[in-house]
N, C-alpha and C positions, 0 to 999 in steps of 0.2 A: 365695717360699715353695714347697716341693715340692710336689708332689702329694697325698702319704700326709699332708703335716702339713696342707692344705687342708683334707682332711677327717675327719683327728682332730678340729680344730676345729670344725668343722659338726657332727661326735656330741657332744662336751662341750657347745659351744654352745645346741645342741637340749636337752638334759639337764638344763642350769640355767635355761633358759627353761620347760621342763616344772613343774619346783620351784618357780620365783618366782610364774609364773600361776596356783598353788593359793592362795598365799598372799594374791592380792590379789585373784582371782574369788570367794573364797568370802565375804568381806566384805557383796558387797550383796543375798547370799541369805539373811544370817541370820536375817532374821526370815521369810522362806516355808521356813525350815528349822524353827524353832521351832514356827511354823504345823502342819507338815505330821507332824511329829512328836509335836504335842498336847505338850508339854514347855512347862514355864514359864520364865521369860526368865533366869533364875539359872542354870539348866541349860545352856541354848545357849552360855553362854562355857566351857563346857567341850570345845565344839568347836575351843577356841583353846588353853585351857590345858591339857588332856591331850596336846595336838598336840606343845606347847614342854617338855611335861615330859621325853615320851618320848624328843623330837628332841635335847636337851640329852642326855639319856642316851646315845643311842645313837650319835652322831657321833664318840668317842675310838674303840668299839669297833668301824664297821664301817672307819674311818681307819685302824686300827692293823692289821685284815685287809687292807689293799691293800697297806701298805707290807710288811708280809709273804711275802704269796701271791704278788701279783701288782697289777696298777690291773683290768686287763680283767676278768674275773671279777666281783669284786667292786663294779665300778661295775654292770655288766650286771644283777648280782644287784639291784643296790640301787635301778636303774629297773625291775623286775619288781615288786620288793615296794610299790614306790609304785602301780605298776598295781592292781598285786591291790587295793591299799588302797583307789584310786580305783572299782574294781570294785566292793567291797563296799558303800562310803557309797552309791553309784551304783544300787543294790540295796536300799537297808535301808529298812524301815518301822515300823521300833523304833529307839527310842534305845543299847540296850544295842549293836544291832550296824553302829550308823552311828558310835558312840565308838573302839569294836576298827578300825573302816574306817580312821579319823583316824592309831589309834596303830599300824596296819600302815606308815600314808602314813607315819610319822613318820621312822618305821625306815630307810624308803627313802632318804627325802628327806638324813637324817642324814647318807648317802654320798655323795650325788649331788656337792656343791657341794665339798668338801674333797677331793673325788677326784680332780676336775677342775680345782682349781688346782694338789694335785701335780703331776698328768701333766703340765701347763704348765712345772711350773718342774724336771720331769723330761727335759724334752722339748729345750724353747728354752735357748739359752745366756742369760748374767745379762742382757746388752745389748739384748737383745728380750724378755724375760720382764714388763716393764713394760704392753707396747703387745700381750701377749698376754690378761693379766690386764685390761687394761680391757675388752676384748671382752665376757668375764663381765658387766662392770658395767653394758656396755651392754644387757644380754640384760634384768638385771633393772629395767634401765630401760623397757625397752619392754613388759615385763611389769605394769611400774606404772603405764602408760597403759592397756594394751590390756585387763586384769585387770578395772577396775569397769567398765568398760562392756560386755564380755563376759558377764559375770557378772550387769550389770543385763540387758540384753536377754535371754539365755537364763531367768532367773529368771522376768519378767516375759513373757513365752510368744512363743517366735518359731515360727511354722506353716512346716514341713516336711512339706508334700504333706497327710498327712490326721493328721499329730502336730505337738501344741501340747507344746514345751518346757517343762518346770519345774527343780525347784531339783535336781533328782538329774542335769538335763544337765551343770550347772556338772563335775560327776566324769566324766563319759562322757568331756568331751574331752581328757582326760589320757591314757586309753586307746589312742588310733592314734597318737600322739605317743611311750607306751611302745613300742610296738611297733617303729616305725621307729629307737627311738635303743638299743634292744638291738640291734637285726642290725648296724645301723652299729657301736656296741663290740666286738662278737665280730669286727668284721672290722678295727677298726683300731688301738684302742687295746692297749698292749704288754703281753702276758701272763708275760714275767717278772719276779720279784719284782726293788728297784732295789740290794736286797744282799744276794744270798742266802747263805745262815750254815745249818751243818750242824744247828745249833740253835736252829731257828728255832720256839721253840712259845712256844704263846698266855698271856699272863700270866694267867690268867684271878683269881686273887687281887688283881692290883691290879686287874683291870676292875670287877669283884664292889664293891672296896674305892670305887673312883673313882665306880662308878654311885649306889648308896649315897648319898655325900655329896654329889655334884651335885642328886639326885630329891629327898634332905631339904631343903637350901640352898634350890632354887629352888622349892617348894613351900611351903616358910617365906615365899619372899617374897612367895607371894601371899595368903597369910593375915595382913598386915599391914593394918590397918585406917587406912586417909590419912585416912576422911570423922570421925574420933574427934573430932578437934580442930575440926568444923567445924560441930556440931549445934547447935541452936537454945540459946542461950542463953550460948554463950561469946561470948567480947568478940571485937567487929569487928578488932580490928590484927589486922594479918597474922604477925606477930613472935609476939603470945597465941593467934593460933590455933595456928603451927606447933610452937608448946610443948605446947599442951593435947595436939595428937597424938605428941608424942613420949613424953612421960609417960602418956601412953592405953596405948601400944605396950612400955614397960618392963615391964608386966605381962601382956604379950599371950600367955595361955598355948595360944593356938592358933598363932603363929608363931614367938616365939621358942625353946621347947624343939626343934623340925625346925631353925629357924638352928642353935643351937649344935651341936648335936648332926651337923649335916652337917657345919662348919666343924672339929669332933671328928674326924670320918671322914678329914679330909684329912690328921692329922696319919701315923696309921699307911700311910697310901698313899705319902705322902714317904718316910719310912723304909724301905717294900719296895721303892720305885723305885730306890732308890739301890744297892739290893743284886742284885737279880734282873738275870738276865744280857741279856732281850729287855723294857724296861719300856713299859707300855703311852704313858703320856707321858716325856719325856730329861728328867727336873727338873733333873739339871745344868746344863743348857743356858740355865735362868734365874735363872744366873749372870752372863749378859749382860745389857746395861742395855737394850742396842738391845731386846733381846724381852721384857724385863721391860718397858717402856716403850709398845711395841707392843700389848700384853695392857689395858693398862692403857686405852690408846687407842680401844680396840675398846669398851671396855665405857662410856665417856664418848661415845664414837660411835654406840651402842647408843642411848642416852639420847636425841641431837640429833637422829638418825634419828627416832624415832617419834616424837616432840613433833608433829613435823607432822599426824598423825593429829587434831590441835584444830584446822589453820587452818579446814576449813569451817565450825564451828561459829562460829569470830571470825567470819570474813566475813561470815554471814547474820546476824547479830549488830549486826556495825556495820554497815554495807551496807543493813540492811535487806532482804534477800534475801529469798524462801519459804525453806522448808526443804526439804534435799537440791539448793538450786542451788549453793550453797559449793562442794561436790565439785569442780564443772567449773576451781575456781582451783588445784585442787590440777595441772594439766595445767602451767601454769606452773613447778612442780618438777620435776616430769617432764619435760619440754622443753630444761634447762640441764643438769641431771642424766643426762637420756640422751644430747647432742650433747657432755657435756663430760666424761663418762666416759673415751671414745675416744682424746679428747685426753690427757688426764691421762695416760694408758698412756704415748702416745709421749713427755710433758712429762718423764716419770720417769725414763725411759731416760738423759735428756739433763741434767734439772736433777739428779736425787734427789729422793728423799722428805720430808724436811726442810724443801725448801724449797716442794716443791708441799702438804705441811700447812699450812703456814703462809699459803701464801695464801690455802687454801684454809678455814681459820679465821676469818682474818682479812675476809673476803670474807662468811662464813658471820653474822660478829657482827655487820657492816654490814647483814643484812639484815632480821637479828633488830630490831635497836635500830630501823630504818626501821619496821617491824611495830608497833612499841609508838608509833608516834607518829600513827597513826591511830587515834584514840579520839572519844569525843563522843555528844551525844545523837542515837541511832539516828534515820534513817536520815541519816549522814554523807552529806554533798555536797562538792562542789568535786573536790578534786584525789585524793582518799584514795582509789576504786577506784586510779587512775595510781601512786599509792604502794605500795599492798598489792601490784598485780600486780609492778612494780619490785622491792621487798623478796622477794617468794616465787622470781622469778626468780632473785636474788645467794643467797637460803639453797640453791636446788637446784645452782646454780656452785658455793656453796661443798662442797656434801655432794660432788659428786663429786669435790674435791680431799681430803675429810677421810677417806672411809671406805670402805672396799670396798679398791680396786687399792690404793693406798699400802701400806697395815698388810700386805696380802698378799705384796705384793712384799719388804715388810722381813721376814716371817715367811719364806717363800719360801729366801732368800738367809742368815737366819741359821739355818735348821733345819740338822739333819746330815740327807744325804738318805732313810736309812732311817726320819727321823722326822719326813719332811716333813708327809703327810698326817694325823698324829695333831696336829701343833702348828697347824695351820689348822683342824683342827677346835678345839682349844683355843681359838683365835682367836674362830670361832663362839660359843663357848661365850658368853666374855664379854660379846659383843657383846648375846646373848638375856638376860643377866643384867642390864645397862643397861636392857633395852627390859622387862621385867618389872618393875623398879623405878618406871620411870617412867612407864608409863601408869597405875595406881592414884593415882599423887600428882597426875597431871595431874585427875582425876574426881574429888579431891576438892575441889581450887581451884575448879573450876566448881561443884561443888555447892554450897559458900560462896555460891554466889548467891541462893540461897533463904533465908540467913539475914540478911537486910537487918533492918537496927536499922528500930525499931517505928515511927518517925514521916515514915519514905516508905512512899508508897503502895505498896501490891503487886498482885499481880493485873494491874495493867497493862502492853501487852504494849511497852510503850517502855520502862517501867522496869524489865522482866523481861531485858528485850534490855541496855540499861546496866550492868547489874549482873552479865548473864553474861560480857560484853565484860570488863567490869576485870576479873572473876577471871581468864577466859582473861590478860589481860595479866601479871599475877601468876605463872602458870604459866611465861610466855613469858619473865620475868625473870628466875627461876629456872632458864630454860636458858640464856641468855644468861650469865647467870653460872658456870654448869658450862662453859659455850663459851669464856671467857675464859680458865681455866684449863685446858680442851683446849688452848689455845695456849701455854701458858708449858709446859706436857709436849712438846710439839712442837718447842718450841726446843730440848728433850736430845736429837735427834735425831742421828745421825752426821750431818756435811755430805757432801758433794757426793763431797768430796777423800776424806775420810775412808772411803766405800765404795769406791773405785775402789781403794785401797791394799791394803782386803780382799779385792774381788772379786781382782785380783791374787794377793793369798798366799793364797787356793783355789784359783787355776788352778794355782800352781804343784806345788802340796800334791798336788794331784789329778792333772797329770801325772807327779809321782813316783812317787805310790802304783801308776798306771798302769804307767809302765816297771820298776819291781820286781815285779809281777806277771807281766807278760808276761817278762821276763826269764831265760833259762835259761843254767844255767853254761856253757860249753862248753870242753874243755879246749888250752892251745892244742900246736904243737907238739912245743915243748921240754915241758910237762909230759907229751905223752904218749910221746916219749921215753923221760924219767925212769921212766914207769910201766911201760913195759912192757921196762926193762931192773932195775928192781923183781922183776917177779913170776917168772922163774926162777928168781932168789936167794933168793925167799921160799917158791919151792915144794921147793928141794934142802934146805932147811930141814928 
């Protein structure tokens, strides 16, 4: 690798590892944030869900500025405003201006990670673009380690000479991390636009159209209510409960008029996409099955990804654990997920995508299904720690074959390159749209644990622990089953052959368009000849 591409990668690298470490340091502050803000506990998840509102919004439009203007710029810009954001939370002692902190960060963040796999796959040829993209995945691998315990210690007060840490350090350390990965951009990443067009201006009617319907859509979907069906008095089956909430939700007039009405939004955005001559997303382009396919992946990817956010609570559950020691088994996804990220880059170069989903599935459901067979009256003994840790091991093997590099690389490779970085933010998109779905349904399966039919005991904390244990299991069925049919989508993937034939009729497409551009007539001898025994004749004329 050159020199200048050494460390391109080291600013990008740095960049996405700035973005992922907010996402997972700010988790074990929340409640000394709640604390310190005098805010009641309702309120603190708005530090999460203004965060996905904003980020959802703003990823088409700062994506669709890079592929424009330029990457450098733009990304530079877009680790500033996550500083500033990080500054402000870092700063505030009201809630109004620790929320602005979040939706400044949001803005930032929205560019950071879509910017960075364009210039990747702006950068690297198709054959390396695999094993470039994993890099990424291993950043926010090590971010998913290093994130809660960063986060726990700085929260829980680490002494720095004559200052004791709290929860506003979690923001500070985003700060010198901004700073170093703006100069590095300004100095490496490539400041012209990847096609520049004499008419290159901003759709700002379909951004306007697209923001819109994305802000209603995903706002809707957090005003679904999952715990509807799961209150005192509905029937234990699991099948009456998940009816009682969907018939709860038919008339949910706090969510579904923002659904429809977002899902309304997107039809007039298709229709100006198609027409306007620079559109903020190619809808044409999902017209193809490979990224029609991809989108779809992302957002079932979304799902299996956070699921895991409940194994601490199985573990200490079944296990027997105290509470808050689960956490440390989440290190086990982290561990296979971070060493098998890297891999997966170079497996992809070699196998395809196709085929590394697949195992990567199929790897994912074995671990799941191993998960659900650790069950019993708490505290489990024998073999079950040996199991859970095995099981959480094969879900983080398989997440890093299913999600993250794969879907990018096929995003990557089917975009046109003026619409690389808006169709990986799309990518995004769906992926936040999975993971919004599915932690609400995941909180109300557990909450089902408090509705134990009248004639077990309650209040005790064996039977408290049993009954949160099967919900959780319930939840973890529920994904297992969305995970099965992530792999029957996986199977529509191109094969192996089938990319290599395209990547081909790119190359060749792309050194034509190449040699016709650079191209100039030149005339040869006999034509200038003929021309200049032309223009006497034509001048006695």
């Amino acid at each position: 690798m050159a020199r200048k591409h050494t460390w391109l990668i080291v600013t990008l690298l740095l960049g996405v590892f700035m973005g992922a470490l907010d996402i997972f340091i700010v988790a074990p502050a929340l409640g000394a944030i709640q604390a310190g803000l005098h805010i009641p506990a309702r309120l603190t998840t708005w530090s999460f869900t203004a965060y996905t509102l904003v980020l959802v919004v703003s990823q088409p439009f700062v994506a669709k500025l890079s592929d424009l203007y330029g990457r450098r710029w733009i990304y530079a810009g877009c680790v500033a405003l996550f500083g500033a954001g990080s500054a402000l939370c870092a700063t505030s002692h009201g809630f109004a201006p620790f929320i602005l902190g979040r939706c400044v960060q949001a803005v930032g963040a929205g560019g950071i990670l879509p910017v960075a796999n364009a210039v990747i796959a702006d950068v690297f040829p198709e054959e390396k673009r695999g094993a470039m993209l994993g890099l990424n995945a291993i950043m926010f691998g090590s971010a998913f380690i290093l994130g809660p315990v960063i986060g726990g210690v700085l929260t829980q007060g680490l002494h720095l000479g004559g200052l004791v840490t709290d929860w506003h350090a979690v923001f500070i350390v985003n700060l010198p991390l901004a700073v170093i990965v703006i100069l590095l951009a300004l100095r490496t990443l490539p400041a012209v636009p990847v096609r520049a067009t004499a008419r290159a201006v901003f759709d700002w009617n379909g951004m306007l159209l697209l923001a819109a319907a994305l802000f209603l859509l995903v706002f809707g979907l957090t005003q679904f209510d999952f715990t509807a069906g799961f209150a005192s008095g509905i029937p234990t089956s699991m099948l009456a409960r998940i009816a009682a909430t969907v018939q709860a939700n038919i008339t949910n007039e706090a969510a579904l008029p923002f659904v429809f009405l977002g899902l309304a939004f997107f039809i007039p955005f298709i229709l100006h996409e198609m027409q306007t001559v620079n559109p903020i997303v190619d809808v044409t382009a999902f017209g193809r099955k490979q990224l029609v396919m991809a989108m779809c992946l992302s957002a079932i990817g979304g799902v299996i990804t956070t699921s895991v956010v409940y194994v601490p609570q199985l573990v200490e559950n079944v296990l027997g654990l105290r509470t808050g020691a689960g956490g440390f088994y989440l290190l086990y996804v982290a561990i296979t997920l971070f060493f098998g990220a890297g891999a997966v880059g170079r497996l992809i170069d070699r196998y395809g995508s196709r085929a590394i989903m697949l195992g990567g599935g199929i790897i994912s459901a074995l671990g799941f299904a191993l998960l659900l067979t650790v069950s019993g009256v708490p505290p489990v003994a024998g073999d079950a720690p040996l199991r859970m840790i095995v099981a959480l091991l094969l879900i983080g093997a398989g997440l890093a074959s299913l999600v993250g590099t794969p879907l990018r690389y096929i995003v990557a490779n089917e975009a046109q390159p003026q619409h690389r970085a808006t169709s990986l933010a799309v990518l995004t998109i769906c992926s936040s749209i999975g993971q919004t779905i599915i932690l609400p349904l995941g909180g109300a399966l557990i909450s089902s644990a408090v509705t134990a039919p009248l004639d077990i005991q309650r209040h005790n904390p064996i039977t408290d622990a049993y009954l949160t244990a099967s919900a959780i299991h319930s939840f973890f069925t529920i994904v297992l089953i969305i995970l099965i049919a992530d792999i029957v989508l996986a199977a529509q993937l191109k094969t192996r052959r089938q990319e290599l034939a395209d990547r081909r009729v790119r190359q060749v497409t792309a050194s034509r368009q190449t040699h016709t551009a650079n191209a100039t007539p030149v005339p040869t001898g006999g034509e200038r000849v003929r021309r200049d025994e032309a223009q006497p004749a034509m001048s006695s004329r």
